[in-house]
VEXFINU-997650 format. One record per residue (C-alpha): x, y, z. Coordinates in steps of 0.05 Angstrom, whole numbers. Example, Ala and Ser with C-alpha at 12.3 -4.5 7.8 and 13.67 -1.06 7.14 Angstrom:
<rec X="246" Y="-90" Z="156"/>
<rec X="273" Y="-21" Z="143"/>
//
This chain:
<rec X="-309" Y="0" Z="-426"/>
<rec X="-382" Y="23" Z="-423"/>
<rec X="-427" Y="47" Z="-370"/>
<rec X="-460" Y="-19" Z="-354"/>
<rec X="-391" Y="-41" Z="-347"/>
<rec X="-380" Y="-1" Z="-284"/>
<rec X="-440" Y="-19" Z="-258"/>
<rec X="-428" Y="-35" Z="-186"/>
<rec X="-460" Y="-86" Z="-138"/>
<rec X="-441" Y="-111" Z="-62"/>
<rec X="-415" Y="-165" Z="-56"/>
<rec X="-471" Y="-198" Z="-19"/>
<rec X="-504" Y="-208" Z="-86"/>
<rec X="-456" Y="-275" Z="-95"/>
<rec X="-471" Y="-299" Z="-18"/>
<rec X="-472" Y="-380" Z="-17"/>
<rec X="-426" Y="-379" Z="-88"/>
<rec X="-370" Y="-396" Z="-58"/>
<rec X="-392" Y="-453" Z="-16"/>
<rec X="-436" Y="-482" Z="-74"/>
<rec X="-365" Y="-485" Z="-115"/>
<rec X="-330" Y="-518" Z="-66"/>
<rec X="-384" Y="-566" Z="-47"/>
<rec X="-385" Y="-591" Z="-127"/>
<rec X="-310" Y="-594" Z="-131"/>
<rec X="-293" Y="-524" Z="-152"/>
<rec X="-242" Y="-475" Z="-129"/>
<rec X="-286" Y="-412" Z="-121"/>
<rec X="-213" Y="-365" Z="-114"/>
<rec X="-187" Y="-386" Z="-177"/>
<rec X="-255" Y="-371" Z="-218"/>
<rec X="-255" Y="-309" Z="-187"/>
<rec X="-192" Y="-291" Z="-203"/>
<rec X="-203" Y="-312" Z="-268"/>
<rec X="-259" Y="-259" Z="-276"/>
<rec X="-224" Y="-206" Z="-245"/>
<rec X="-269" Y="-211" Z="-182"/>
<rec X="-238" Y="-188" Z="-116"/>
<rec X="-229" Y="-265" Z="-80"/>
<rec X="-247" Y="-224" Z="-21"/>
<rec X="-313" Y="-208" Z="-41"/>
<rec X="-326" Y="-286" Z="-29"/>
<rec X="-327" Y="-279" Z="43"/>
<rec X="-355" Y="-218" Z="53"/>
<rec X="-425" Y="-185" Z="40"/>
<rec X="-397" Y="-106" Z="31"/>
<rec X="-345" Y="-106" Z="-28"/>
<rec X="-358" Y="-68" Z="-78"/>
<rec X="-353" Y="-101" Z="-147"/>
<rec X="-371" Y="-97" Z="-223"/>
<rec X="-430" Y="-121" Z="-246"/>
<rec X="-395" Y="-148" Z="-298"/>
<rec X="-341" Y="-191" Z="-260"/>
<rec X="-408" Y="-224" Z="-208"/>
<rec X="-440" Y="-248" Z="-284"/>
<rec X="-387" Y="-276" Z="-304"/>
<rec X="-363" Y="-321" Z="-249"/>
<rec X="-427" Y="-345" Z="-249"/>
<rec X="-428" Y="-362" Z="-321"/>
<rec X="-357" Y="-390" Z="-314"/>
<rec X="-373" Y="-434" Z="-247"/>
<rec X="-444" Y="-456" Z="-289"/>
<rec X="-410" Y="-479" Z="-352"/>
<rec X="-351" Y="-517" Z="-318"/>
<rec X="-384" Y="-552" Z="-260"/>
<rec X="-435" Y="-566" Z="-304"/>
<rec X="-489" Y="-539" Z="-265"/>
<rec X="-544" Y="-505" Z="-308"/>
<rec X="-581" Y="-483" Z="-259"/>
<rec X="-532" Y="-454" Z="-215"/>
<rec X="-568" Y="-379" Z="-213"/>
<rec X="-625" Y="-418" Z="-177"/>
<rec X="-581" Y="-450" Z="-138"/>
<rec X="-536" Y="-389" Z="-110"/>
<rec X="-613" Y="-348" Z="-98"/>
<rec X="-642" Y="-419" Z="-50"/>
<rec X="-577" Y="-392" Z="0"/>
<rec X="-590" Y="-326" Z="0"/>
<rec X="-640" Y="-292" Z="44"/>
<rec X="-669" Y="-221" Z="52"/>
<rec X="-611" Y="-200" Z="105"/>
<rec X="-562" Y="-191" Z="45"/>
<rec X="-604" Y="-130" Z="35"/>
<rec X="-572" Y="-95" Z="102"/>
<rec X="-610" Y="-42" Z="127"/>
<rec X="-654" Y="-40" Z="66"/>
<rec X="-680" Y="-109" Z="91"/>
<rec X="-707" Y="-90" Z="147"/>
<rec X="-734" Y="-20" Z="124"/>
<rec X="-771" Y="-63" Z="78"/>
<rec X="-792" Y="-113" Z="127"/>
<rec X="-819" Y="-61" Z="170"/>
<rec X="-862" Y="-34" Z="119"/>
<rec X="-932" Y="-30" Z="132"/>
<rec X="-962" Y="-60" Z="58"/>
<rec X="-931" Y="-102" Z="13"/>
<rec X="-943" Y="-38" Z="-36"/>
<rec X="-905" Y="8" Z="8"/>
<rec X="-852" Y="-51" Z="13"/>
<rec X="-841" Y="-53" Z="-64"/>
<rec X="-839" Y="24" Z="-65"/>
<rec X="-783" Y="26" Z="-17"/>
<rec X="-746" Y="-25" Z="-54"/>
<rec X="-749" Y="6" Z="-115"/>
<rec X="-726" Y="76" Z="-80"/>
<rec X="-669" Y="50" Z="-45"/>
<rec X="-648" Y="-7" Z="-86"/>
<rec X="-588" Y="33" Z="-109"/>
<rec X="-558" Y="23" Z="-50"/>
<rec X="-547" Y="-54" Z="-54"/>
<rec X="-536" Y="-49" Z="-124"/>
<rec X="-538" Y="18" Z="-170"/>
<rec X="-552" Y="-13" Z="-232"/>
<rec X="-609" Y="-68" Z="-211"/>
<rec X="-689" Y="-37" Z="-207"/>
<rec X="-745" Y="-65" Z="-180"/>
<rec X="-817" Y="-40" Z="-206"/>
<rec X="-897" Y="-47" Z="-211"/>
<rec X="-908" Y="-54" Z="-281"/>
<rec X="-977" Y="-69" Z="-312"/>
<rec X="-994" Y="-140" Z="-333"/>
<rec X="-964" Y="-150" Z="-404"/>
<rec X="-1020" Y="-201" Z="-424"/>
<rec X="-1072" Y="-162" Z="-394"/>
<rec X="-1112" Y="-214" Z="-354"/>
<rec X="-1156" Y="-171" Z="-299"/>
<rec X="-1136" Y="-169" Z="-225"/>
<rec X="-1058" Y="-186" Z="-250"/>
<rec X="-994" Y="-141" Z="-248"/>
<rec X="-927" Y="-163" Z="-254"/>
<rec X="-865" Y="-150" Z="-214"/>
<rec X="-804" Y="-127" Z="-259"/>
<rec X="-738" Y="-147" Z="-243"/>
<rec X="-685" Y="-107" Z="-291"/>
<rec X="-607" Y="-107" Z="-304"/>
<rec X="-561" Y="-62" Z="-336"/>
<rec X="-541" Y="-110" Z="-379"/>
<rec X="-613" Y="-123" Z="-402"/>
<rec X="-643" Y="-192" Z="-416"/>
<rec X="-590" Y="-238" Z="-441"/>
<rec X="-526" Y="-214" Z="-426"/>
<rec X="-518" Y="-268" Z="-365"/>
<rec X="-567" Y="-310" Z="-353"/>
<rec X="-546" Y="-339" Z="-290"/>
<rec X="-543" Y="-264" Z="-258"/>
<rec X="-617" Y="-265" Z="-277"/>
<rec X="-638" Y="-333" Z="-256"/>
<rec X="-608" Y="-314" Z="-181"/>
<rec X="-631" Y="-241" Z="-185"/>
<rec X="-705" Y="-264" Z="-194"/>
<rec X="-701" Y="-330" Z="-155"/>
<rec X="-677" Y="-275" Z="-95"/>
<rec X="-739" Y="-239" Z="-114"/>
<rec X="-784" Y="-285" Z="-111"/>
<rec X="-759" Y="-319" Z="-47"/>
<rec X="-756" Y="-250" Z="-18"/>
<rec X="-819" Y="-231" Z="-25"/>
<rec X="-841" Y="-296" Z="2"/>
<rec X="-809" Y="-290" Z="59"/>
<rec X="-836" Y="-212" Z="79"/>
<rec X="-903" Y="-243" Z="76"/>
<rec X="-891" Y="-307" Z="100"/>
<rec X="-918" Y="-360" Z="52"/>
<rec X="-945" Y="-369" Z="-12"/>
<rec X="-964" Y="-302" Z="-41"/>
<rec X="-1003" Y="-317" Z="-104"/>
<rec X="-947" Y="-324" Z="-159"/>
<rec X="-984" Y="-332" Z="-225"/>
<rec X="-926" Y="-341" Z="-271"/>
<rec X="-852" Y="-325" Z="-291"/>
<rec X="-834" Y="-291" Z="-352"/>
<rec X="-756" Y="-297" Z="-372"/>
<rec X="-716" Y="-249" Z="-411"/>
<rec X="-676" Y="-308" Z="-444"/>
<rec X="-684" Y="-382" Z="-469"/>
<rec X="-685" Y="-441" Z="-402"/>
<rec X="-616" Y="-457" Z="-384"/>
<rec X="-641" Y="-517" Z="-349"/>
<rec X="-701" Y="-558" Z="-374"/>
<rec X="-757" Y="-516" Z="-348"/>
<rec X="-790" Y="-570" Z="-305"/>
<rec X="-737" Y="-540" Z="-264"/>
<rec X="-750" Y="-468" Z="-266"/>
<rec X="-828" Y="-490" Z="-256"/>
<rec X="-806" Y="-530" Z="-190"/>
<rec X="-761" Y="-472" Z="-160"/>
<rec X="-814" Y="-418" Z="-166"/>
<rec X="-871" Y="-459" Z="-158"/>
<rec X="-909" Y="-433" Z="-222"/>
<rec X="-912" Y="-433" Z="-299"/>
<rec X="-850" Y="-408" Z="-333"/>
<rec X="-850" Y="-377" Z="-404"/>
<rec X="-780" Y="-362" Z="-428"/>
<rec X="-757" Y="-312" Z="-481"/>
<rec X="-805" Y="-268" Z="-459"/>
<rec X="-783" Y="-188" Z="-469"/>
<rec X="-778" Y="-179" Z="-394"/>
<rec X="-760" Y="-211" Z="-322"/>
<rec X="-827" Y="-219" Z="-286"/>
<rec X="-864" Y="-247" Z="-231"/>
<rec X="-944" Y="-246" Z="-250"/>
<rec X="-975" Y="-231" Z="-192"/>
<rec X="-1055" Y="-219" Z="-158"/>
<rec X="-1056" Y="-136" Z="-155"/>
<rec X="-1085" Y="-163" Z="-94"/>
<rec X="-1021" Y="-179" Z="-66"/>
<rec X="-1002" Y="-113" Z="-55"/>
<rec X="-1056" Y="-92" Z="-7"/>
<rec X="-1027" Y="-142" Z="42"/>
<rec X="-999" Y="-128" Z="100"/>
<rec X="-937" Y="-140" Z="131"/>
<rec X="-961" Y="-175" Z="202"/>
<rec X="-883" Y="-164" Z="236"/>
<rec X="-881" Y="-80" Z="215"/>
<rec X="-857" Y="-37" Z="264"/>
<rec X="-854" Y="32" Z="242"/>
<rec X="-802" Y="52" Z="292"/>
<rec X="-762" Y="5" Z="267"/>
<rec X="-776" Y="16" Z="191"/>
<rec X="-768" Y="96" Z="206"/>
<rec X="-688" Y="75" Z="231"/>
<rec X="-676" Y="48" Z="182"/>
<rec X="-703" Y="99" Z="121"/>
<rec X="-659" Y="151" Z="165"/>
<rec X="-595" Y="104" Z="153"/>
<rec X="-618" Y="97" Z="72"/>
<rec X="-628" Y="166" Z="62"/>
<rec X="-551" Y="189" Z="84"/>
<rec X="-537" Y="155" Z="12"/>
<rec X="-586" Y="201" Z="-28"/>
<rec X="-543" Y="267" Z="4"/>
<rec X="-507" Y="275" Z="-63"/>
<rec X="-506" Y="336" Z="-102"/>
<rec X="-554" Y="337" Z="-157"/>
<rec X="-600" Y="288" Z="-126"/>
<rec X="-643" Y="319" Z="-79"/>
<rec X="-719" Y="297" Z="-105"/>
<rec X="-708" Y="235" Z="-62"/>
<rec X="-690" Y="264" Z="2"/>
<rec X="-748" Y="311" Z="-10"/>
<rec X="-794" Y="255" Z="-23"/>
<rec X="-768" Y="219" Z="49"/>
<rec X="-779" Y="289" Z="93"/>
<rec X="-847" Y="294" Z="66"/>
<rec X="-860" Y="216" Z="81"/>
<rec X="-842" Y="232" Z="152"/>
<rec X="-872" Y="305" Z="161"/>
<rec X="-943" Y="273" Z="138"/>
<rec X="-995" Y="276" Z="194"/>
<rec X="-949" Y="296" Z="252"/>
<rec X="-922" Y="368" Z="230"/>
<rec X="-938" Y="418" Z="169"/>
<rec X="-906" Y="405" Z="106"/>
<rec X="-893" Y="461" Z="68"/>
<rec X="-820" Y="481" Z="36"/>
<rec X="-804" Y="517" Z="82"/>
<rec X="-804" Y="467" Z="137"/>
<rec X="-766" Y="411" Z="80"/>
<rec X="-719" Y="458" Z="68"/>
<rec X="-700" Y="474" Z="142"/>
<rec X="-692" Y="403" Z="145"/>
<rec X="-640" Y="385" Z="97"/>
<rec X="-607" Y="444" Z="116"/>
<rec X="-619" Y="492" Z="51"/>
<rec X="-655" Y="552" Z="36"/>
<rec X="-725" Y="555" Z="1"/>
<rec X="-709" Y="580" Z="-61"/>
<rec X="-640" Y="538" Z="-72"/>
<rec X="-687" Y="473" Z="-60"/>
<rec X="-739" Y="503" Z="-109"/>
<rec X="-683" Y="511" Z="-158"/>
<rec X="-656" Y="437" Z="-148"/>
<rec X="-717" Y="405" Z="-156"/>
<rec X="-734" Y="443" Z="-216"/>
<rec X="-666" Y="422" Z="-244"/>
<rec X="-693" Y="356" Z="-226"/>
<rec X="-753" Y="359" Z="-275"/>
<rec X="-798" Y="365" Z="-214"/>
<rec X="-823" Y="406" Z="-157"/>
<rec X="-836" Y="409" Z="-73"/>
<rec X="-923" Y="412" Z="-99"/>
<rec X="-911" Y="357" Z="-144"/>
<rec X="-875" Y="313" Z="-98"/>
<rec X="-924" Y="323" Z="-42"/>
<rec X="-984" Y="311" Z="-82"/>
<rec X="-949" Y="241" Z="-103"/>
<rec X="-933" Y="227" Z="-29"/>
<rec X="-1008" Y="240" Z="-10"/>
<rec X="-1034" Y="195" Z="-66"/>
<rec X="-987" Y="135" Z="-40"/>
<rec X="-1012" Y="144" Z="28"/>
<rec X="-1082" Y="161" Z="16"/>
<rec X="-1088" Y="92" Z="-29"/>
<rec X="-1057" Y="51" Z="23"/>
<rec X="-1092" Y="75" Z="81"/>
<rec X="-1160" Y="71" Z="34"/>
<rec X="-1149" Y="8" Z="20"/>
<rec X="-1108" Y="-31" Z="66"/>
<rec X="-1149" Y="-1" Z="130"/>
<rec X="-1213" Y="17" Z="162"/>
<rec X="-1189" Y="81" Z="182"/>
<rec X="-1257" Y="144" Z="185"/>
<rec X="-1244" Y="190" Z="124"/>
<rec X="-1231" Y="249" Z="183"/>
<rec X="-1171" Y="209" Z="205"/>
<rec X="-1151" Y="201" Z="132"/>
<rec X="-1156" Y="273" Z="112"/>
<rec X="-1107" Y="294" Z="176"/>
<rec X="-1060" Y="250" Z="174"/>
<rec X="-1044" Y="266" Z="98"/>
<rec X="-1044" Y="338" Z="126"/>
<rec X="-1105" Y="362" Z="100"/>
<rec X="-1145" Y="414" Z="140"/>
<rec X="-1211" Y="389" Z="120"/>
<rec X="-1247" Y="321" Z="96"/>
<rec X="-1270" Y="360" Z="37"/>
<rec X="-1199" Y="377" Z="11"/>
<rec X="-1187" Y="300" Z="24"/>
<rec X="-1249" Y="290" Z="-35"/>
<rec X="-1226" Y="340" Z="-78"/>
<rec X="-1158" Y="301" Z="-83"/>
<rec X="-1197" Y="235" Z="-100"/>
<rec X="-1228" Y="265" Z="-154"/>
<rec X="-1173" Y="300" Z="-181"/>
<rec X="-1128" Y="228" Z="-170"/>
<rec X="-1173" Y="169" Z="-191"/>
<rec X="-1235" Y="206" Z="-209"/>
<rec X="-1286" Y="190" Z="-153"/>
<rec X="-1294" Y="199" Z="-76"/>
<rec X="-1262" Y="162" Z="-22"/>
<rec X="-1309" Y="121" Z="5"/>
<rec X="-1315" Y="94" Z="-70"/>
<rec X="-1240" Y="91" Z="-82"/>
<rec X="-1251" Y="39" Z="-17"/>
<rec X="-1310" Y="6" Z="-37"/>
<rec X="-1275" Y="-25" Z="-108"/>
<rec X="-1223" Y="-46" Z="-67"/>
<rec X="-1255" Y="-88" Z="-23"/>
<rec X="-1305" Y="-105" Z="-95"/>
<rec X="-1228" Y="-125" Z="-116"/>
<rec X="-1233" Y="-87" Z="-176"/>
<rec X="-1178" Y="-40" Z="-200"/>
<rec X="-1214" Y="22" Z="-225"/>
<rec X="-1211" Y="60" Z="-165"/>
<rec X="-1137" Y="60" Z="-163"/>
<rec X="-1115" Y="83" Z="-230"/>
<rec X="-1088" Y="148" Z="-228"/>
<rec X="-1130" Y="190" Z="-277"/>
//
């Protein structure tokens, strides 16, 4: 058995399979059985099951109910709340940016082997990016598990902003299962299949937007609840990266304070994150580069109120940083942004 084998996901990940069976004449416990899938997981969000098993029931269920486009189907049930507690941190995020981040950090906890990421626009067209959807299995190996894996996407992210959020196109890892008028008419775009990758093309605009129902006490809740799953040994970059998050612009961050924190001493968390491939300077520049680019571009805040509350003593130090990170001031860094151009947010 190999790694991606073992790859685990919850449960939730099937929610609405088991009714669609039984609603086109199929017994949803015996294909599950059939694929060595727990029948329990069909009633309930928080089993833990392979990877594996969840693609192949829905490759068995598609093939004899004859329903080609059942991954479409399965992701039009599902909503963000099959996220649990990641939902809502998400929700709660301030920027869709920030939202994306979060998924990507805390994915792992719905599903260890799935990842969410920004990735540049493969065909290069200006203002674009694209939003990658991967598997362990890579971009065949079940097609349905994709099709329902980026149909969730997609609807997900529709539904944090509530409405249309500027899809350009899908790109699919695989040849259409179903003719792909009806790909086209789920996600409301152009679909290219057999593409190298699972995409959504989206406006780099998009990720300016903000989240109009965010409510930081709510979002900070629910990090707190996500980051008891990072408290493994060996993996300590992550709960790092979450102190800082929550240090900036109310207390000093320094390692000492981190480490008092999570309950270690200096020089053991300097050791760790070294071991890591990282650092505590290079993890709080990173932090003050998100920030700094969200509240540059997604607000109106004064450069003074910038500077503290990335925990900078001075505005100048806030400058230096700009320079050093996208090679020009501030106030420029804002102006392209609002010019919608690009250039004053690539990391130099």
């Amino acid at each position: 058995m190999t790694l991606n084998d073992m790859a685990l996901i919850r449960s939730a990940g099937i929610r609405g399979f088991a009714d669609l069976v039984s609603e086109h004449g199929g017994d949803p416990e015996d294909l599950a059985r059939r694929v060595r899938l727990p029948v329990e997981a069909l009633r309930s969000d928080e089993i833990l099951v392979e990877e594996l098993a969840l693609g192949r029931v829905l490759e068995l269920a598609a093939a004899e109910l004859d329903l080609p486009d059942l991954g479409l189907r399965v992701a039009q049930r599902q909503d963000s709340s099959m996220l649990g507690p990641l939902a809502v941190a998400i929700g709660n995020s301030p920027t869709v940016a920030e939202a994306l981040a979060c998924t990507s950090r805390y994915l792992f906890v719905h599903a260890p082997g799935l990842s969410v990421e920004i990735v540049p626009d493969p065909h290069g067209a200006a203002g674009v990016i694209a939003i990658q959807y991967s598997t362990p299995a890579g971009g065949g190996a079940f097609r349905q598990g994709i099709d329902s894996g980026l149909g969730f996407l997609h609807r997900a992210i529709g539904e944090f902003v509530a409405g249309p959020y500027g899809l350009r196109s899908v790109e699919l890892p695989h040849l259409p299962i179903s003719p792909l008028a009806r790909y086209e008419e789920f996600f409301g775009a152009r679909v290219r299949p057999g593409r190298p990758r699972a995409l959504l093309r989206v406006p780099s605009s998009l990720l300016t937007r903000s989240l109009d129902r965010a409510d930081t006490v709510v979002r900070d809740l629910a990090l707190e609840h996500l980051q008891r799953y990072t408290a493994i040994p060996g993996d300590i970059a992550p709960r790092v990266e979450s102190t800082i998050e929550q240090l900036l612009g109310t207390a000093p961050v320094d390692i000492d304070s981190t480490a008092a924190i999570l309950a270690m001493h200096p020089r053991t968390l300097q050791r760790r994150l070294a071991g890591e491939g990282t650092s505590f300077a290079a993890l709080l520049d990173a932090q003050r580069q998100a920030k700094a680019r969200t509240y540059l571009t997604a607000t109106t805040m004064a450069m003074s109120q910038i500077a503290s509350a990335l925990g900078f003593s001075e505005q100048s130090v806030l400058s230096r940083c700009s320079q050093r990170w996208w090679g020009c001031s501030p106030r420029e860094v804002r102006r392209r942004s609002r010019a919608g151009t690009r250039s004053g947010l690539t990391p130099k």
